[in-house]
N, C-alpha and C positions, 0 to 999 in steps of 0.2 A: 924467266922473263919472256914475255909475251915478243913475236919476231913481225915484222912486215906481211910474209906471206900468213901467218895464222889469221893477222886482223883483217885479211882480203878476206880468207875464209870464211870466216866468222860475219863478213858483210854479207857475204852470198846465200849465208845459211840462212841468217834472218830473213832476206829478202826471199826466197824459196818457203818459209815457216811461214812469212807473210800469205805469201797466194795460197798457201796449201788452205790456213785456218780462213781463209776468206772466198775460197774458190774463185780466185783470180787468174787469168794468163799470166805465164812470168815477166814476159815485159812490162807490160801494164802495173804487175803490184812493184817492180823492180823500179819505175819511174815513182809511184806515190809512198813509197817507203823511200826514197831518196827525198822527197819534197819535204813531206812528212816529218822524218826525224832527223835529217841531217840537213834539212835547208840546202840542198842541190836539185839545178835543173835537174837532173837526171842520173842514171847512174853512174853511167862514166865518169862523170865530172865528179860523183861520188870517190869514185875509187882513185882518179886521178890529186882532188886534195889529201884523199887520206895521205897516201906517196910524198906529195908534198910538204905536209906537215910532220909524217914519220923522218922524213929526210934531213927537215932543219933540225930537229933536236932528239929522235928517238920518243919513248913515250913520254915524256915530263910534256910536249909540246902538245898530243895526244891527249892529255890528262888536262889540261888549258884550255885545250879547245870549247867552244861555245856546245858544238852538237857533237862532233866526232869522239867525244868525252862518253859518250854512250854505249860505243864501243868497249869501253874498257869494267862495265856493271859485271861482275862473279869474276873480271882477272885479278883486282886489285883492292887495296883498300878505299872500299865503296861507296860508302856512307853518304860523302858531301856530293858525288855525282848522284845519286841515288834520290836525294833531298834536292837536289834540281830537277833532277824531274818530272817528279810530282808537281813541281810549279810548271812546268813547261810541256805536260803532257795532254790538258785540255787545248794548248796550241798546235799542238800538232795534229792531233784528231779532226781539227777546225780545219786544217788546210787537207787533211786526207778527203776529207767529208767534200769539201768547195771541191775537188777533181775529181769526184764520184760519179759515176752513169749510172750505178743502183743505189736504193735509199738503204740505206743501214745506219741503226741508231747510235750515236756519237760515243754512247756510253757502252756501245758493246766495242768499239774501236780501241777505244781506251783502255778496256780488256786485252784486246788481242793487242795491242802493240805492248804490255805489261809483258806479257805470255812471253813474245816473240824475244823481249828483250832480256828474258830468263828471270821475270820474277812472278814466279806462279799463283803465292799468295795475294801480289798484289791485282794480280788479274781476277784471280775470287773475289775483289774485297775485303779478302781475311786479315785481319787484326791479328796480331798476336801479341798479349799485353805484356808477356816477359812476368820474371818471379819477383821482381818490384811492384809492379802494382796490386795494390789491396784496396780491397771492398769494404769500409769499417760497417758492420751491418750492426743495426741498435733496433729495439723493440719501437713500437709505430704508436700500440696500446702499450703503454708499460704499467699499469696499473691491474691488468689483469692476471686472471690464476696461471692463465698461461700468457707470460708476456708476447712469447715467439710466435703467436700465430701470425702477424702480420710483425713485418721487419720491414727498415729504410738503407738508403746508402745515397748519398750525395757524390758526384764525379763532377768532373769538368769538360767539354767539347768545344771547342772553339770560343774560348774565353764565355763560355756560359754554363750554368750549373743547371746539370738535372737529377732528378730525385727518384730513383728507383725502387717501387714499393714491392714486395716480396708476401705473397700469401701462400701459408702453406697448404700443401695438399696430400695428405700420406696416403693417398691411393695410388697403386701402381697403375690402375685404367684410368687416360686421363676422356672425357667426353661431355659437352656444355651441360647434361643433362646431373651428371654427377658432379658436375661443380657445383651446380645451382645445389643440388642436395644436401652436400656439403655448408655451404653459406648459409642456408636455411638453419641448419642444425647448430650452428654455431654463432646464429640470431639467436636462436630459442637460450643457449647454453650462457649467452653472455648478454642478456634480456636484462634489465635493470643495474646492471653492475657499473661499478665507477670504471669507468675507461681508461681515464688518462692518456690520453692522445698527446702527442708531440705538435699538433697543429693545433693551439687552441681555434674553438669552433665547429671541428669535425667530429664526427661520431661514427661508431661502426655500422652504423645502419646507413650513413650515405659513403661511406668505405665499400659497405657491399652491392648499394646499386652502381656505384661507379664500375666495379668489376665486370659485374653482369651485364652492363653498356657495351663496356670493351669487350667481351668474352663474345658478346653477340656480334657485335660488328666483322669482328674476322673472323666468323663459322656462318654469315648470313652470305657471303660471296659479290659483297657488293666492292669491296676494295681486292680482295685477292681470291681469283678461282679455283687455286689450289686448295684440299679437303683441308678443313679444322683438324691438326694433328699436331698443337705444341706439345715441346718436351720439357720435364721441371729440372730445376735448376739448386741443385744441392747445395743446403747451406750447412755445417756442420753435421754431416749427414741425412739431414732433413728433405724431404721436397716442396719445391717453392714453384709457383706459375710468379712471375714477375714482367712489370711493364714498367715503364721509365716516361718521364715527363720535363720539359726544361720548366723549372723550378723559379717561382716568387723570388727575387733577390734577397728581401729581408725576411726570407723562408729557411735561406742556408744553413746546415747547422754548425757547429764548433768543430765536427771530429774529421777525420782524414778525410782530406777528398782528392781523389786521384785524378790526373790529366790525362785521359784519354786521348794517345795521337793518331786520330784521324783526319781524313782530308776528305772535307764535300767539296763535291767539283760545280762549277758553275757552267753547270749542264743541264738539259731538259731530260727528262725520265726518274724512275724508282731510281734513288740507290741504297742499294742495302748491302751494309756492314757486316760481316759475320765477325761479331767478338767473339776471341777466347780469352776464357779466365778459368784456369785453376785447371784447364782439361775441358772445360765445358763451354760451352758459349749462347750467347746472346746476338741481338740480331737488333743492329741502331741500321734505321730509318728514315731516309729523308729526297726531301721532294722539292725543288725549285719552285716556288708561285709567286714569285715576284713581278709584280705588272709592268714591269722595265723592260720586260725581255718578252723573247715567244713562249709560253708552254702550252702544250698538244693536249692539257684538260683542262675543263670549267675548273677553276683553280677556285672558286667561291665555294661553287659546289661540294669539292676534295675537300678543302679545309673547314668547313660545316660538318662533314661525316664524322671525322674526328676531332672537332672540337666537342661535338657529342658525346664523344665517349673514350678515348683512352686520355685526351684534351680537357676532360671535366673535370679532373680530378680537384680535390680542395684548395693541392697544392701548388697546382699549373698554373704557370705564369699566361698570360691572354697575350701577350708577345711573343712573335714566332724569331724563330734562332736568327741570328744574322752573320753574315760569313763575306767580309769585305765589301760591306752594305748591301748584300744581297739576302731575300727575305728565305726559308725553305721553313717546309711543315717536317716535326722532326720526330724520333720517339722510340723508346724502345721495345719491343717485345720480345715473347718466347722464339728459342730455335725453335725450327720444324721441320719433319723428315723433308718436307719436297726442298725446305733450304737446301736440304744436304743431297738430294738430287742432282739440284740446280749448278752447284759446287760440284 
């Protein structure tokens, strides 16, 4: 059991990890990490209620508390502190960010206070979807000689469905140029044939300029600077280029659809999601552009580029995701080596 002087300890470390990851003086991160996540003037007073409330009851009181509860994330069984605050960590960042003398973006805060407070995945954004969750992937064409060339999967995000379509690709070199060669040859191969598409109305010829929209869009450098470098995403041994769209409601289909628990924050900037599934992962997407609030881009503009194109699809609902009434542009794509840089 965790004793008095550990969870001093344990304050001081944080607050030290704080200025280190932020090149801070120690005073200074030592007062905004008090404000910040424990809702105290300052430190002392920091350390002086912890004493206070270790005193009245040991940790059950500890374990109670509003903020000092924070303290206690990898000593104890974690879960419900853990699930607070994720609700309570866009507030704190808010009040770090308001006592700021440098500009740093809210959403890298958010980060480093994850970091600081020992949960490393969540300071990635990394997902980890655990060996419950499954993908029921079903054929897109099922009428074809080969059904699997293009595969669906329906999930759920914040009480909304999106549809993640799966093209295979058996080359190990992935590059726009052999994509596009690929599609091509696989227009010619499946040129007149019955389809049978799961989306009555669509066909594989506007399947494949939809791709080659999106394909172009993130190797043209206007949304991300980093080089075109996704990786495919094995489906029964297979390789798939996959992108994900929030989905037409009376699009949804019958078969599993798993809940994906993530949390968009209602913050300005990228955020990206690194999912895992199965050992591999995926990379959801999303972007505040709600006219209620500030955001730092033509939000018309951003949401036109990809309504163009990973947004065009058949099956893409023209309603952007909503996350306690708040609007964000959303979507999934391939990992990519600089994700994993980035990471």
């Amino acid at each position: 059991m965790i004793s008095l002087p550990q969870l001093k300890n344990k304050l001081n470390n944080q607050a030290k990890n704080f200025a280190l990851l932020l090149e801070f003086p120690d005073l200074y991160a030592e007062r905004l990490w008090s404000i910040g996540v424990y809702n105290c003037s300052d430190f002392l007073q920091t350390h002086i209620r912890l004493k206070e409330v270790f005193d009245d009851n040991n940790l059950d009181s500890i374990l109670k508390h509003d903020s000092l509860k924070y303290l206690m994330i990898n000593e104890y069984d974690d879960q419900e502190i853990i699930e607070s605050l994720h609700k309570e960590i866009e507030s704190m960042a808010n009040r770090i960010e308001s006592l700021m003398l440098v500009d740093i973006e809210t959403l890298e805060l958010v980060s480093v206070i994850y970091q600081v407070l020992g949960l490393p995945d969540d300071a990635k954004f990394v997902i980890n979807t655990g060996p419950d969750f499954r993908l029921e992937w079903r054929p897109y064409f099922d009428a074809f000689d080969d059904p699997l060339i293009v595969q669906y999967a329906d999930l759920k995000v914040h009480d909304c469905y999106f549809r993640l379509i799966a093209c295979k690709f058996p080359f190990e070199k992935l590059s726009l140029d052999n994509i596009k060669k690929y599609m091509y040859i696989n227009h010619v191969n499946h040129d007149g044939e019955f389809e049978g598409c799961i989306s009555e109305g669509n066909t594989f010829s506007k399947h494949e300029h939809w791709l080659v929209l999106t394909l172009e869009l993130f190797s043209s450098g206007k949304v991300n600077k980093a080089q075109f470098n996704p990786t495919t995403f094995k489906i029964e041994g297979m390789r798939y280029l996959v992108y994900g769209f929030p989905l037409i409601p009376s699009f949804v289909s019958d078969w599993h659809k798993p809940d994906l628990c993530l949390r968009v924050k209602n913050l300005d900037g990228d955020q990206k999601f690194i999912v895992r599934v199965d050992q591999q992962a995926l990379v959801f997407h999303a972007r505040r552009v709600d006219t209620n609030f500030f955001n730092t881009i033509d939000y018309e503009k951003y949401i036109s580029l990809y309504q163009a194109s990973v947004l065009s699809h058949f099956d893409a609902d023209n309603n952007l995701l909503k996350v306690n009434g708040v609007k964000y542009l959303s979507f999934f794509r391939p990992f990519c080596l600089e994700d994993k840089k980035e990471a």
